[in-house]
N, CA, C and O atoms as a Maestro MAE file, in Angstrom:
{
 s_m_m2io_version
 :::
 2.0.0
}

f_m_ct {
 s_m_title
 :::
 protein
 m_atom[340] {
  # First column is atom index #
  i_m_mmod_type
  r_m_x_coord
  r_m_y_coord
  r_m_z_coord
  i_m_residue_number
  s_m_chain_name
  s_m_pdb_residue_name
  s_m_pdb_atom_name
  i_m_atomic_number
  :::
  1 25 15.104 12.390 -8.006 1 A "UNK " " N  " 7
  2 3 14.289 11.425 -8.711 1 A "UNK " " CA " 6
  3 2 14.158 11.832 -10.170 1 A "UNK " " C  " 6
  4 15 14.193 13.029 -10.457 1 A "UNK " " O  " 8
  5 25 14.043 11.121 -10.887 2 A "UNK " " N  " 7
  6 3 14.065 10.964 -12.133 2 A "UNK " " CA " 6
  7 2 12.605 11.326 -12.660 2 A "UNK " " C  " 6
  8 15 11.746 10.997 -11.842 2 A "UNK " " O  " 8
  9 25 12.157 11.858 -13.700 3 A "UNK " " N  " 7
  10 3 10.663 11.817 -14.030 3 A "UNK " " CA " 6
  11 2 10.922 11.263 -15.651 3 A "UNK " " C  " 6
  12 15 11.912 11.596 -16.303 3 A "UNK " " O  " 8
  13 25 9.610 10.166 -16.273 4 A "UNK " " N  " 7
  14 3 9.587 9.297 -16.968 4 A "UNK " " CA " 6
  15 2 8.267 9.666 -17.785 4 A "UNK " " C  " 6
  16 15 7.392 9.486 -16.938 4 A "UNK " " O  " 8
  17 25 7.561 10.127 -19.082 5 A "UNK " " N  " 7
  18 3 6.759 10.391 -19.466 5 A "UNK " " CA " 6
  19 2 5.985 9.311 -19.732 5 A "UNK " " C  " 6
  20 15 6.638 8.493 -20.381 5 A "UNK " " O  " 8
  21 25 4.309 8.767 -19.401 6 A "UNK " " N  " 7
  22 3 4.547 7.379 -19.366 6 A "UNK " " CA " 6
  23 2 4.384 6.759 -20.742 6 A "UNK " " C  " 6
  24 15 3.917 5.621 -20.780 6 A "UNK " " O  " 8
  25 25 4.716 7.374 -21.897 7 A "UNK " " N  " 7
  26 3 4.642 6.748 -22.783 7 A "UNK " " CA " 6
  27 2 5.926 6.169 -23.426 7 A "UNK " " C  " 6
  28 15 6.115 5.375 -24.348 7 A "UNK " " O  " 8
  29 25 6.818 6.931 -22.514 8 A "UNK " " N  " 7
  30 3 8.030 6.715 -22.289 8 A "UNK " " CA " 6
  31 2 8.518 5.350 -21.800 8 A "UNK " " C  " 6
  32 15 9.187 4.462 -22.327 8 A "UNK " " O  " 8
  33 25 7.867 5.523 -20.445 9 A "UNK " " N  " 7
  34 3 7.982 4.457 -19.236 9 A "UNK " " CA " 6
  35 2 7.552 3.111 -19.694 9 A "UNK " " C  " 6
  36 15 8.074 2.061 -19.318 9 A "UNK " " O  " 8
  37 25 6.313 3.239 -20.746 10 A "UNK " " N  " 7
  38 3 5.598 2.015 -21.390 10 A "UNK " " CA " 6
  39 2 6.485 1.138 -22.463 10 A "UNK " " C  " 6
  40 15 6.624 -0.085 -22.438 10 A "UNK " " O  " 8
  41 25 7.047 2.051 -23.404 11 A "UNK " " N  " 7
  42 3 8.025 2.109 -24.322 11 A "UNK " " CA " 6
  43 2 9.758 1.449 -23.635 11 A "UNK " " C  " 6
  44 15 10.477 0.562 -24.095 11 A "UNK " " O  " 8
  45 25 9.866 1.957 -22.926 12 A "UNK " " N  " 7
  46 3 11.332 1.677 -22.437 12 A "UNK " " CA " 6
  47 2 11.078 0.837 -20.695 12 A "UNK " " C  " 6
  48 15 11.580 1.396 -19.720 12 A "UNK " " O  " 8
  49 25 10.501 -0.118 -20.559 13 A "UNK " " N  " 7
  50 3 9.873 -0.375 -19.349 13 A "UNK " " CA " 6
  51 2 11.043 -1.232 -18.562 13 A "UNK " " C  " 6
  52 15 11.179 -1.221 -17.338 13 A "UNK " " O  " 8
  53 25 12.045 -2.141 -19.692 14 A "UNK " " N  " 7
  54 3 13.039 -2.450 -19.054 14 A "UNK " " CA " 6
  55 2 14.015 -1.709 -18.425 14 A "UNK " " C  " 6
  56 15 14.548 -2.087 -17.382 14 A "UNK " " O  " 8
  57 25 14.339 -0.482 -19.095 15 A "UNK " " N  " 7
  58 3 15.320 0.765 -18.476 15 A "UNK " " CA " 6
  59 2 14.545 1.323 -17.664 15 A "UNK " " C  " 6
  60 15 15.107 2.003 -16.805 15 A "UNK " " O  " 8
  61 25 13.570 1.279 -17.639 16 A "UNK " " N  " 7
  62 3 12.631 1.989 -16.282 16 A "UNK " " CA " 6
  63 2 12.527 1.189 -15.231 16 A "UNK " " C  " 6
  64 15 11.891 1.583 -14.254 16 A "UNK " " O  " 8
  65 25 13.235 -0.298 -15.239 17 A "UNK " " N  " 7
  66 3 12.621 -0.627 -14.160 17 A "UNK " " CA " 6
  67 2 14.529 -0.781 -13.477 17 A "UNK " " C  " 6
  68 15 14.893 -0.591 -12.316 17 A "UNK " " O  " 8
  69 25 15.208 -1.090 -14.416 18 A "UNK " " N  " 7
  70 3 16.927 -0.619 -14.323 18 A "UNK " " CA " 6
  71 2 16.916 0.251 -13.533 18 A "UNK " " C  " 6
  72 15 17.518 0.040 -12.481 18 A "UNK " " O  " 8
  73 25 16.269 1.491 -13.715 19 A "UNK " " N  " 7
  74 3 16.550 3.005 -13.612 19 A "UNK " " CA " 6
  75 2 16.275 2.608 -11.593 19 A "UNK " " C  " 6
  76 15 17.055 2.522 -10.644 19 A "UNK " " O  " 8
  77 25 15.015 2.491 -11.718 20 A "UNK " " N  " 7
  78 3 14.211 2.013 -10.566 20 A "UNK " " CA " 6
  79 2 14.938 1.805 -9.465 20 A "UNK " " C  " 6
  80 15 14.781 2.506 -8.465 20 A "UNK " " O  " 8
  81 25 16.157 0.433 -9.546 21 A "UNK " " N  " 7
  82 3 16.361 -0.419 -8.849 21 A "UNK " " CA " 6
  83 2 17.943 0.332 -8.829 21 A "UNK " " C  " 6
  84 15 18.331 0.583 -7.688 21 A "UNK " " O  " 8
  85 25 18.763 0.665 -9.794 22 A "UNK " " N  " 7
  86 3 19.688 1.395 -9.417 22 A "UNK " " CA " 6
  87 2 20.024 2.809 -8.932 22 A "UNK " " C  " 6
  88 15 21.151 2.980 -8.468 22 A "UNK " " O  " 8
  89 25 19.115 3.915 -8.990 23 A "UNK " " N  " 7
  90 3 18.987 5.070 -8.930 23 A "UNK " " CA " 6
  91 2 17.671 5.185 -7.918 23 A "UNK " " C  " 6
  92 15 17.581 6.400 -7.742 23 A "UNK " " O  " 8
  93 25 16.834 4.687 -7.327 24 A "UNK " " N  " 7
  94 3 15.805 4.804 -6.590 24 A "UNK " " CA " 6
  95 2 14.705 4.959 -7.288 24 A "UNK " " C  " 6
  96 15 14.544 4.629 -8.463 24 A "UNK " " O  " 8
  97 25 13.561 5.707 -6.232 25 A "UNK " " N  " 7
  98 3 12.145 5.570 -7.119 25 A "UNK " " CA " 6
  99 2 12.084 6.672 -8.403 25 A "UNK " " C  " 6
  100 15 12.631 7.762 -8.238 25 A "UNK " " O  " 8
  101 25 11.469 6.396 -9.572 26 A "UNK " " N  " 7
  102 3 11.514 7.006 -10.360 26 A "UNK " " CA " 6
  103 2 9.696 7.447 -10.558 26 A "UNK " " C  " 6
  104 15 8.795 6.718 -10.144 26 A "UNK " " O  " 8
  105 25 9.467 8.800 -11.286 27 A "UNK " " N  " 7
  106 3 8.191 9.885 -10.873 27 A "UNK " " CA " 6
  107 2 7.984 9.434 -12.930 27 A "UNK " " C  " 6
  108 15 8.735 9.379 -13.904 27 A "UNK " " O  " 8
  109 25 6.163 9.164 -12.577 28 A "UNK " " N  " 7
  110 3 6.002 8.885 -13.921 28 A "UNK " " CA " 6
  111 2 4.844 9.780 -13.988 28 A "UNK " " C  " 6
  112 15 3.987 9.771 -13.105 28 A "UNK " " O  " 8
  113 25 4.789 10.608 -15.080 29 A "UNK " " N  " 7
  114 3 3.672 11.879 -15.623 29 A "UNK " " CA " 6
  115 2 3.218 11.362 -16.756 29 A "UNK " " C  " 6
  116 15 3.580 10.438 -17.484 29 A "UNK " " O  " 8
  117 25 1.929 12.520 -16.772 30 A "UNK " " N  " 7
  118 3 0.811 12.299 -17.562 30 A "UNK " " CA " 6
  119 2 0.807 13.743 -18.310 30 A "UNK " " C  " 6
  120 15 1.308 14.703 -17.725 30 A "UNK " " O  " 8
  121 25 0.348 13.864 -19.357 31 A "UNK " " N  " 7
  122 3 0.395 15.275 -19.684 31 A "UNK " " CA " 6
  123 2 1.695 16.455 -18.955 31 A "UNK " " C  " 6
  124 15 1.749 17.677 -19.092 31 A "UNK " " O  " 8
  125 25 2.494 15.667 -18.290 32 A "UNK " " N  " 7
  126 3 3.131 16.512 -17.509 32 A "UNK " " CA " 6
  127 2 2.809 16.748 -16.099 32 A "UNK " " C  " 6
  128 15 3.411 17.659 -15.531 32 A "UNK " " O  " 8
  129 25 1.841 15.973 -15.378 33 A "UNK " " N  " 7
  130 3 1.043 16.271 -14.083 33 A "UNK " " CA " 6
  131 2 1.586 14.929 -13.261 33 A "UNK " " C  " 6
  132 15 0.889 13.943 -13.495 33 A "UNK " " O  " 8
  133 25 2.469 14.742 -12.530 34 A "UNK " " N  " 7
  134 3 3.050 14.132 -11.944 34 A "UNK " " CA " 6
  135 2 2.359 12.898 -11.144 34 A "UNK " " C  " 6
  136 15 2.227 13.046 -9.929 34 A "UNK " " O  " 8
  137 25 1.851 11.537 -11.818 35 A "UNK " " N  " 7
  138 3 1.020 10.743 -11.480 35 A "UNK " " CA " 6
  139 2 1.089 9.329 -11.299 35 A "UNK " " C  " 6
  140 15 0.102 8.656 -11.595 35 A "UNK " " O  " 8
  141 25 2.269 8.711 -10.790 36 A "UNK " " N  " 7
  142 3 2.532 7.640 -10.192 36 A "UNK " " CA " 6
  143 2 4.249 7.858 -9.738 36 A "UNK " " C  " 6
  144 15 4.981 8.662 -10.316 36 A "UNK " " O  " 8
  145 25 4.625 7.103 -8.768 37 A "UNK " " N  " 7
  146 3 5.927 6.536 -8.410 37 A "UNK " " CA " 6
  147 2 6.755 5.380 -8.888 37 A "UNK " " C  " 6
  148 15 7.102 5.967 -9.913 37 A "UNK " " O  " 8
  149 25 7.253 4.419 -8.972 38 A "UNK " " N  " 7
  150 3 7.684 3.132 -9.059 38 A "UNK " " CA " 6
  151 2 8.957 3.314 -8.076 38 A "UNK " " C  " 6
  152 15 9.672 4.309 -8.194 38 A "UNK " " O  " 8
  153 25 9.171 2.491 -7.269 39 A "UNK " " N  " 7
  154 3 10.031 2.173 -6.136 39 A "UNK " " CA " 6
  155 2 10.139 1.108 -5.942 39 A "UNK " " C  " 6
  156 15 9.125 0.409 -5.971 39 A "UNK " " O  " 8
  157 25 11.713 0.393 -5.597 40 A "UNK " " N  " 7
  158 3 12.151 -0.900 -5.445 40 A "UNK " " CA " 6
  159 2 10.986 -1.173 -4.167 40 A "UNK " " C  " 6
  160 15 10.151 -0.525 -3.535 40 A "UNK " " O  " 8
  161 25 11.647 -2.904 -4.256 41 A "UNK " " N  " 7
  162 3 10.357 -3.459 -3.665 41 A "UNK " " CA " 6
  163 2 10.648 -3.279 -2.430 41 A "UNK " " C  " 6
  164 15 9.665 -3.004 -1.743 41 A "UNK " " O  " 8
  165 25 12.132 -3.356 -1.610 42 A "UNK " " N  " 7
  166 3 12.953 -3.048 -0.271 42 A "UNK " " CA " 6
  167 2 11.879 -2.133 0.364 42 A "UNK " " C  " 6
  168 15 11.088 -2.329 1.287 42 A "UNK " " O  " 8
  169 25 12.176 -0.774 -0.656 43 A "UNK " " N  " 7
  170 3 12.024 0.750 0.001 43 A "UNK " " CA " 6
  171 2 9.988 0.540 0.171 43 A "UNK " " C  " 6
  172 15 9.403 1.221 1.013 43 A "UNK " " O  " 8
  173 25 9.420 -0.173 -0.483 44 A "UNK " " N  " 7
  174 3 8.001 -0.100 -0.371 44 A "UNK " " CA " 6
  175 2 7.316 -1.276 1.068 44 A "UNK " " C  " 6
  176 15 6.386 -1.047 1.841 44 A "UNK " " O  " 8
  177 25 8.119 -2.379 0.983 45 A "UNK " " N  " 7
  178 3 8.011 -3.038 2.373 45 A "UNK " " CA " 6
  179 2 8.610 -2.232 3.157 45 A "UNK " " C  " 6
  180 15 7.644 -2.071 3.903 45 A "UNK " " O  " 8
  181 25 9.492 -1.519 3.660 46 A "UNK " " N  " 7
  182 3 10.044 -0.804 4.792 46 A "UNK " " CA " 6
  183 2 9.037 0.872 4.927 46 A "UNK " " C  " 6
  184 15 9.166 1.609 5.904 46 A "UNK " " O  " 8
  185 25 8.217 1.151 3.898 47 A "UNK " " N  " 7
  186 3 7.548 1.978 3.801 47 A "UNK " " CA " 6
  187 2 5.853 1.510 4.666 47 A "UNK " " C  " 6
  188 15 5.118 2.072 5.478 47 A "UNK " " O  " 8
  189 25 5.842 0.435 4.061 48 A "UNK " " N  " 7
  190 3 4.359 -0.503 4.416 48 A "UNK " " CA " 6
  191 2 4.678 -0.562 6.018 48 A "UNK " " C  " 6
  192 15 3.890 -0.045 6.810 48 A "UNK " " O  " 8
  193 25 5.793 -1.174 6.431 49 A "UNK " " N  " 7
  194 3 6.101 -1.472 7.922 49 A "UNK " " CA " 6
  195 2 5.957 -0.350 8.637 49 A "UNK " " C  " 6
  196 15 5.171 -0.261 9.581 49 A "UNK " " O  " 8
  197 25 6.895 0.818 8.134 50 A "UNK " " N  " 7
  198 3 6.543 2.334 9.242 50 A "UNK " " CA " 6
  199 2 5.195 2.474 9.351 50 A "UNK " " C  " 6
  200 15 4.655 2.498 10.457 50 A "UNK " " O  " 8
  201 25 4.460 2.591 8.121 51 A "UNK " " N  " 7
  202 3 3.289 3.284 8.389 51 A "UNK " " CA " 6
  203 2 2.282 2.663 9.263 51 A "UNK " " C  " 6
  204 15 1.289 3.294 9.623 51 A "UNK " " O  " 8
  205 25 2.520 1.364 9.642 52 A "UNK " " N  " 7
  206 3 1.318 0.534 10.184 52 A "UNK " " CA " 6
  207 2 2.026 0.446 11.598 52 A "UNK " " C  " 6
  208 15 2.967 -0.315 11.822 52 A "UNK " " O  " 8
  209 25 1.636 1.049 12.249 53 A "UNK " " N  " 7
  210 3 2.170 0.587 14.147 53 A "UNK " " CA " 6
  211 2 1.889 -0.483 14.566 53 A "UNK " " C  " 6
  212 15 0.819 -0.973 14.205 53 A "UNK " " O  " 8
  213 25 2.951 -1.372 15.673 54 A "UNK " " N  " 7
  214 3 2.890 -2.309 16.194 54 A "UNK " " CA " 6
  215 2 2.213 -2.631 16.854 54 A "UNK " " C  " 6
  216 15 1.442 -1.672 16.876 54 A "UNK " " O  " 8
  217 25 1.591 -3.778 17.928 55 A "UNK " " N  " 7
  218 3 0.913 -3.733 18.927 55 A "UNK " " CA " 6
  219 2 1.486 -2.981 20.068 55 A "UNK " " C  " 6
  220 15 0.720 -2.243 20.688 55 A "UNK " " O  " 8
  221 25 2.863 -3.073 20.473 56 A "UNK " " N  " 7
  222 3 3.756 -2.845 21.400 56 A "UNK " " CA " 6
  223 2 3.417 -1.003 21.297 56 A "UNK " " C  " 6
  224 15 2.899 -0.392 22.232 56 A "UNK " " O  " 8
  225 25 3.877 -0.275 19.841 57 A "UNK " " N  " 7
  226 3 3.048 0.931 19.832 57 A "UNK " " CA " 6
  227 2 1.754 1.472 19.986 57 A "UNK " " C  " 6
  228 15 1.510 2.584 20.453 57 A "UNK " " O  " 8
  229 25 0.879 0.593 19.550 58 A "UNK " " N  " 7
  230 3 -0.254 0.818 19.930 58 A "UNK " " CA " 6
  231 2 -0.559 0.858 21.667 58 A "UNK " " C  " 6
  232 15 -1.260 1.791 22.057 58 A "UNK " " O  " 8
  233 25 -0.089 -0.048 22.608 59 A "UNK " " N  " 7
  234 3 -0.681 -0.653 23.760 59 A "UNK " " CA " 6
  235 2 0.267 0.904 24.434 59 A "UNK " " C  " 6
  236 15 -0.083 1.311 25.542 59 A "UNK " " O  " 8
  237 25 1.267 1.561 23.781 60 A "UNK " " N  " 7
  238 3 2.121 2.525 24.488 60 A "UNK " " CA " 6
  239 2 1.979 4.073 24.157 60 A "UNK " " C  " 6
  240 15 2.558 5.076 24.575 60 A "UNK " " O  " 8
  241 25 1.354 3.936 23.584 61 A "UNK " " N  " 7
  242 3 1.067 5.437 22.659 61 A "UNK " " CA " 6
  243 2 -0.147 6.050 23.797 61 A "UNK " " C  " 6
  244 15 -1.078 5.400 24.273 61 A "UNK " " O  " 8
  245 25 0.212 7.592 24.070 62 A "UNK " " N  " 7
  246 3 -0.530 8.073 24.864 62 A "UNK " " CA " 6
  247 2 -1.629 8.372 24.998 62 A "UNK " " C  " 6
  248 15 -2.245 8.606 26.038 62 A "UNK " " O  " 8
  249 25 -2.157 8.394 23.331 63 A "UNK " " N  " 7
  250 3 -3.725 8.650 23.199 63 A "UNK " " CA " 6
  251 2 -4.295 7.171 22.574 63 A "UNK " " C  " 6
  252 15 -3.521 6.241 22.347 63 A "UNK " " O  " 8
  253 25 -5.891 7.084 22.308 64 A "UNK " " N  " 7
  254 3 -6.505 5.924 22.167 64 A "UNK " " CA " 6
  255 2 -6.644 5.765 20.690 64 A "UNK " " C  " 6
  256 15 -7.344 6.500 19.993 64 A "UNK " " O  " 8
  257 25 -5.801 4.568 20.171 65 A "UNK " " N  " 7
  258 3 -6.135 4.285 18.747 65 A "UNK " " CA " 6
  259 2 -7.119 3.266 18.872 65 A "UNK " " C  " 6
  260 15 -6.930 2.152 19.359 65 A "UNK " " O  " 8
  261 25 -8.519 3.853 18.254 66 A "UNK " " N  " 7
  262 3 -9.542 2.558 18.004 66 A "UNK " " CA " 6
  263 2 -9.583 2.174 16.663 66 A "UNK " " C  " 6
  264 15 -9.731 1.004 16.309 66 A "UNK " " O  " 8
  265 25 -9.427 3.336 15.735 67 A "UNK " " N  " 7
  266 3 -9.787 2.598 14.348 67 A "UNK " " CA " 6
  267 2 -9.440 1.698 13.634 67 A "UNK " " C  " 6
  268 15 -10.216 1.439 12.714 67 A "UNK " " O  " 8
  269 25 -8.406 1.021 13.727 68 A "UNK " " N  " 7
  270 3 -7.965 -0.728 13.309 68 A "UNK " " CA " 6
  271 2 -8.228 -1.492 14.377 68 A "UNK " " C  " 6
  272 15 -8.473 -2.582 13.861 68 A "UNK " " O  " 8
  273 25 -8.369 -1.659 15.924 69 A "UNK " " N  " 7
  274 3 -8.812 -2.252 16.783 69 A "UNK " " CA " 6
  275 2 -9.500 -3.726 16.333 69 A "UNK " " C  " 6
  276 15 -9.127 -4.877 16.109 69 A "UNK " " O  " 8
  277 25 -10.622 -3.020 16.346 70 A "UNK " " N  " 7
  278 3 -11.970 -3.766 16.163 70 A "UNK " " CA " 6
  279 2 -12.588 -4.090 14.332 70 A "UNK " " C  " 6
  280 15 -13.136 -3.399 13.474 70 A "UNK " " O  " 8
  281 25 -12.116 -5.504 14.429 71 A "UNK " " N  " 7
  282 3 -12.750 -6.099 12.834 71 A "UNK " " CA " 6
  283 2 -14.348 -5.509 12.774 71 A "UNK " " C  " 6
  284 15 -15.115 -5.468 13.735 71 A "UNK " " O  " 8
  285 25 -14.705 -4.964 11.077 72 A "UNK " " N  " 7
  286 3 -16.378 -4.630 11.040 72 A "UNK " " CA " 6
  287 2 -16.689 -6.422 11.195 72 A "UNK " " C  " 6
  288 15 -15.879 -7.327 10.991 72 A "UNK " " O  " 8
  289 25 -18.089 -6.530 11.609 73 A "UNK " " N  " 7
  290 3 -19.074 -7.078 11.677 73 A "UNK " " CA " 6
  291 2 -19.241 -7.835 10.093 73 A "UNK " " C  " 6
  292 15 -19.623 -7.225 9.094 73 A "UNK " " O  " 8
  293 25 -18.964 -8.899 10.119 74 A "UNK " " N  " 7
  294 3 -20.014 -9.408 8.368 74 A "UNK " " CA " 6
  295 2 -21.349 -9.712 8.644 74 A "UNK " " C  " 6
  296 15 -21.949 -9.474 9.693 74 A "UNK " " O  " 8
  297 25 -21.693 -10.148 7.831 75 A "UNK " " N  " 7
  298 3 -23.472 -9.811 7.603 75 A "UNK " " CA " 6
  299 2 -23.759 -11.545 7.333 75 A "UNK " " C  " 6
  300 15 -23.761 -12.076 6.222 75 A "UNK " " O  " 8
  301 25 -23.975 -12.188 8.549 76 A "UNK " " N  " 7
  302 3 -23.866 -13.522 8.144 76 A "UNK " " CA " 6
  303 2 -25.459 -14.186 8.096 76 A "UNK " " C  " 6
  304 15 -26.207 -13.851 9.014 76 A "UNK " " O  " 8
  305 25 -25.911 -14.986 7.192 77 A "UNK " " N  " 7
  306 3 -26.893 -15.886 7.013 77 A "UNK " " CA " 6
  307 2 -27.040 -16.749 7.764 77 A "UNK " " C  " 6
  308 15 -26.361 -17.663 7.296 77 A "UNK " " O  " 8
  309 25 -27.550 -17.129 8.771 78 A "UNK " " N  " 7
  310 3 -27.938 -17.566 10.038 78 A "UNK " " CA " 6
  311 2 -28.848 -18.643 9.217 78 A "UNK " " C  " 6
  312 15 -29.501 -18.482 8.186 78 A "UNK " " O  " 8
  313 25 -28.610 -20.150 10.284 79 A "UNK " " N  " 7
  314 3 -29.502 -20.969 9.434 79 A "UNK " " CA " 6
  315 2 -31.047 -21.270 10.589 79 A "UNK " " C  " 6
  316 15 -31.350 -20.961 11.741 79 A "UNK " " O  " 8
  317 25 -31.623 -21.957 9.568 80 A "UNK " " N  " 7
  318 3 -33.128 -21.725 10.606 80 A "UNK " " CA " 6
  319 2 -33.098 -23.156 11.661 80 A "UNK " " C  " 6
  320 15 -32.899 -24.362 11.515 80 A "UNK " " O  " 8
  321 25 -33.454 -22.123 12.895 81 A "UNK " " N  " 7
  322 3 -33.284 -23.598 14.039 81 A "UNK " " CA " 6
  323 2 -34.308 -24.852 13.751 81 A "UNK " " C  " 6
  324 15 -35.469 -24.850 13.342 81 A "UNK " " O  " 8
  325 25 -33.547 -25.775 14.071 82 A "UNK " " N  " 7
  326 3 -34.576 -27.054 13.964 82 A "UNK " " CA " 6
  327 2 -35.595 -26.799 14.703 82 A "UNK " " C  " 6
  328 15 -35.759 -25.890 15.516 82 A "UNK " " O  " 8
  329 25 -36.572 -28.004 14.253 83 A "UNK " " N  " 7
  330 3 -37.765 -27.957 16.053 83 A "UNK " " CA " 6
  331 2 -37.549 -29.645 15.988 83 A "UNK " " C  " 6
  332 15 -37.308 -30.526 15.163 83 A "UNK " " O  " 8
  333 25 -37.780 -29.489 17.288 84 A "UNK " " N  " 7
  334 3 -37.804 -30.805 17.662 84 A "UNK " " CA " 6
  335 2 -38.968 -31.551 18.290 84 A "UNK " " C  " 6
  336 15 -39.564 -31.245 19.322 84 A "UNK " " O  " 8
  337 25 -39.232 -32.789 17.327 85 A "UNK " " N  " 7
  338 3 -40.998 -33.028 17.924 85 A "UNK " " CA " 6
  339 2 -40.746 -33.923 19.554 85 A "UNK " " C  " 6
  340 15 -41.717 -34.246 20.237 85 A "UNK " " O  " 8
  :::
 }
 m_bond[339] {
  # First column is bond index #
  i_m_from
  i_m_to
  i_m_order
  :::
  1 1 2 1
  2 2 3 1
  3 3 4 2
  4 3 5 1
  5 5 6 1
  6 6 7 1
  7 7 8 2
  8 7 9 1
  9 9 10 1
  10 10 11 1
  11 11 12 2
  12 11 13 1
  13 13 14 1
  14 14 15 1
  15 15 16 2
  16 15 17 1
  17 17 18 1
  18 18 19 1
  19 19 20 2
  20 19 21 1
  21 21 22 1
  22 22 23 1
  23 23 24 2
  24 23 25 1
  25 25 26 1
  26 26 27 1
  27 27 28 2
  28 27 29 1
  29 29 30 1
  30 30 31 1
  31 31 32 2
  32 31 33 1
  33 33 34 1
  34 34 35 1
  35 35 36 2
  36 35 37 1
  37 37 38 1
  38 38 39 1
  39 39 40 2
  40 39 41 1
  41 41 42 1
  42 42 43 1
  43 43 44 2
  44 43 45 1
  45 45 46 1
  46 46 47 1
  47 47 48 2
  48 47 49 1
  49 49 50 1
  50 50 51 1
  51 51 52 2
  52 51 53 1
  53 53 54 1
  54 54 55 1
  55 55 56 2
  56 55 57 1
  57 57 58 1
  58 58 59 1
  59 59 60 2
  60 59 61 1
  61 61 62 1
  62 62 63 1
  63 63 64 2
  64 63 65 1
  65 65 66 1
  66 66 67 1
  67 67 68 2
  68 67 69 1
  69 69 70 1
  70 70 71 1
  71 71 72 2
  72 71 73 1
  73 73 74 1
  74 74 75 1
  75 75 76 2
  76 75 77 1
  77 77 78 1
  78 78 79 1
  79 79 80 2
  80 79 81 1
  81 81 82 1
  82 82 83 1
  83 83 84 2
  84 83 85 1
  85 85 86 1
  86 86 87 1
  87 87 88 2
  88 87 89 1
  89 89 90 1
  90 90 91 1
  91 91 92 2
  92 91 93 1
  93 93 94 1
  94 94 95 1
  95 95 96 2
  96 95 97 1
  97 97 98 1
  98 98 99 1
  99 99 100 2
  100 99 101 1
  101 101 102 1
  102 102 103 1
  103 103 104 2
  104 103 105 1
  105 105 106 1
  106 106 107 1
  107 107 108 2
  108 107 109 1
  109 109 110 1
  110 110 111 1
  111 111 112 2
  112 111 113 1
  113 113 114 1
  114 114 115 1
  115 115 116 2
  116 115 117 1
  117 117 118 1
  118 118 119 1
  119 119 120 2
  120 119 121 1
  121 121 122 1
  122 122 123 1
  123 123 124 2
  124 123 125 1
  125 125 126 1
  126 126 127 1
  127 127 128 2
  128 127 129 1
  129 129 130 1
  130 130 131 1
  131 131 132 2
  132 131 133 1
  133 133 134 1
  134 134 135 1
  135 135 136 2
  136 135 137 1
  137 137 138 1
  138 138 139 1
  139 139 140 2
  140 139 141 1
  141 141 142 1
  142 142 143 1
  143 143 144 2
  144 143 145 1
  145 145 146 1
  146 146 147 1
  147 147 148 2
  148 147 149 1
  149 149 150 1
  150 150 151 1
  151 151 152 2
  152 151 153 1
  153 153 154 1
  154 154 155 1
  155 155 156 2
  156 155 157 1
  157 157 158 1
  158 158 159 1
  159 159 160 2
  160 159 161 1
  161 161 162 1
  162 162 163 1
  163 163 164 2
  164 163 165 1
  165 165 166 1
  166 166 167 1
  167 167 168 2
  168 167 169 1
  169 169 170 1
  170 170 171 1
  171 171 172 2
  172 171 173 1
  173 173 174 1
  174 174 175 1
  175 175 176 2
  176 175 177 1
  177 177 178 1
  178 178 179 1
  179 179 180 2
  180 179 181 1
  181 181 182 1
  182 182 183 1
  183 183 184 2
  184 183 185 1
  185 185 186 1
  186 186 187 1
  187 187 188 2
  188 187 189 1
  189 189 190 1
  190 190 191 1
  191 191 192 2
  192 191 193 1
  193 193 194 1
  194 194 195 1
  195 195 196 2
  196 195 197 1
  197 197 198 1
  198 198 199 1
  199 199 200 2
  200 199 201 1
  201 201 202 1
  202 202 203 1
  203 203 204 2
  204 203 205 1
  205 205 206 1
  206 206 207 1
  207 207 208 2
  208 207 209 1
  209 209 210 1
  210 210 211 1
  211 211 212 2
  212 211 213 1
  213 213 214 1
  214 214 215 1
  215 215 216 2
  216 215 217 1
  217 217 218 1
  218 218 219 1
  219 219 220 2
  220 219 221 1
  221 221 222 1
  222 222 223 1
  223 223 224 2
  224 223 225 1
  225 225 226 1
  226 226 227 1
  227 227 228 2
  228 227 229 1
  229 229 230 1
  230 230 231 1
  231 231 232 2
  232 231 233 1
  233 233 234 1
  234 234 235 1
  235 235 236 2
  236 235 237 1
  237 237 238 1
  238 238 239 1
  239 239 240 2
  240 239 241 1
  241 241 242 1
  242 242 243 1
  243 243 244 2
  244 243 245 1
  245 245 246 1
  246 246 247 1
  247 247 248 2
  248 247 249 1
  249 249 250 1
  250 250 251 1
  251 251 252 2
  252 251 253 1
  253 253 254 1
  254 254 255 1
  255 255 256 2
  256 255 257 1
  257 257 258 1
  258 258 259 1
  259 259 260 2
  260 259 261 1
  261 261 262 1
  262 262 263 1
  263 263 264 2
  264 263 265 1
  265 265 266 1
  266 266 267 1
  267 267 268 2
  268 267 269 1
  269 269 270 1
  270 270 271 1
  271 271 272 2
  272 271 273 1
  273 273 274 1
  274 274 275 1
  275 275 276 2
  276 275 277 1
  277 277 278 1
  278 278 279 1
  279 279 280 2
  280 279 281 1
  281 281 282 1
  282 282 283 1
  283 283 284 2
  284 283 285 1
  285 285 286 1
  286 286 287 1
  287 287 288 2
  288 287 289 1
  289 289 290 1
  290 290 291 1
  291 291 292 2
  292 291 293 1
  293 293 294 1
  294 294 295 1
  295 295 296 2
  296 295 297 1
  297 297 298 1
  298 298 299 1
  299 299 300 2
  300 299 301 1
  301 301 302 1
  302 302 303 1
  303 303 304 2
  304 303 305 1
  305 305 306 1
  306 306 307 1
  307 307 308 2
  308 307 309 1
  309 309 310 1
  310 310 311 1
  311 311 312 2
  312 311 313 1
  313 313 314 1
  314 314 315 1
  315 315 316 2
  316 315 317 1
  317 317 318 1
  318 318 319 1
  319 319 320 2
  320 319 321 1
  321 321 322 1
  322 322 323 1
  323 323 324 2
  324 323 325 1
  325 325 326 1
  326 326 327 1
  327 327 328 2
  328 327 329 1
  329 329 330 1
  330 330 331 1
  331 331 332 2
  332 331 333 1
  333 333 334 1
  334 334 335 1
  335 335 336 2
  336 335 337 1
  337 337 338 1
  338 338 339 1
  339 339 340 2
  :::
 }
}
């Protein structure tokens, strides 16, 4: 991977994004402290897809995944019941 200084990256943003798409993800620094990626859009959807398991994985996997399961609760405003004379 390539590293891009980002004042560099800001400056030359069309060859950075060239660089990107022909050569893979390219590493953009700050002072020298290594602080963002840029990666074609392919490699970041096929990245998004691994990381999130299927249902088919989930329902097969040997231990219990709850923490995406179950949506939180919203906090809903309930309206006031009629009365009826």
């Amino acid at each position: 991977m390539t590293s891009w200084q980002v004042q560099d990256a800001k400056a030359r943003f069309s060859a950075f994004l060239d660089a990107t798409l022909k050569k893979g993800p390219q590493i953009v620094t700050r002072r020298g402290i290594e602080t963002a990626v840029m990666v074609p859009i392919e490699e970041w959807k096929r990245m998004q897809r691994a990381a999130r398991p299927g249902l088919k994985a989930l329902l097969l996997a040997p231990e219990a995944r709850f923490e995406n399961l179950i949506a939180e609760r919203r906090s809903v405003r309930r309206r006031v019941p009629l009365e009826f004379k």
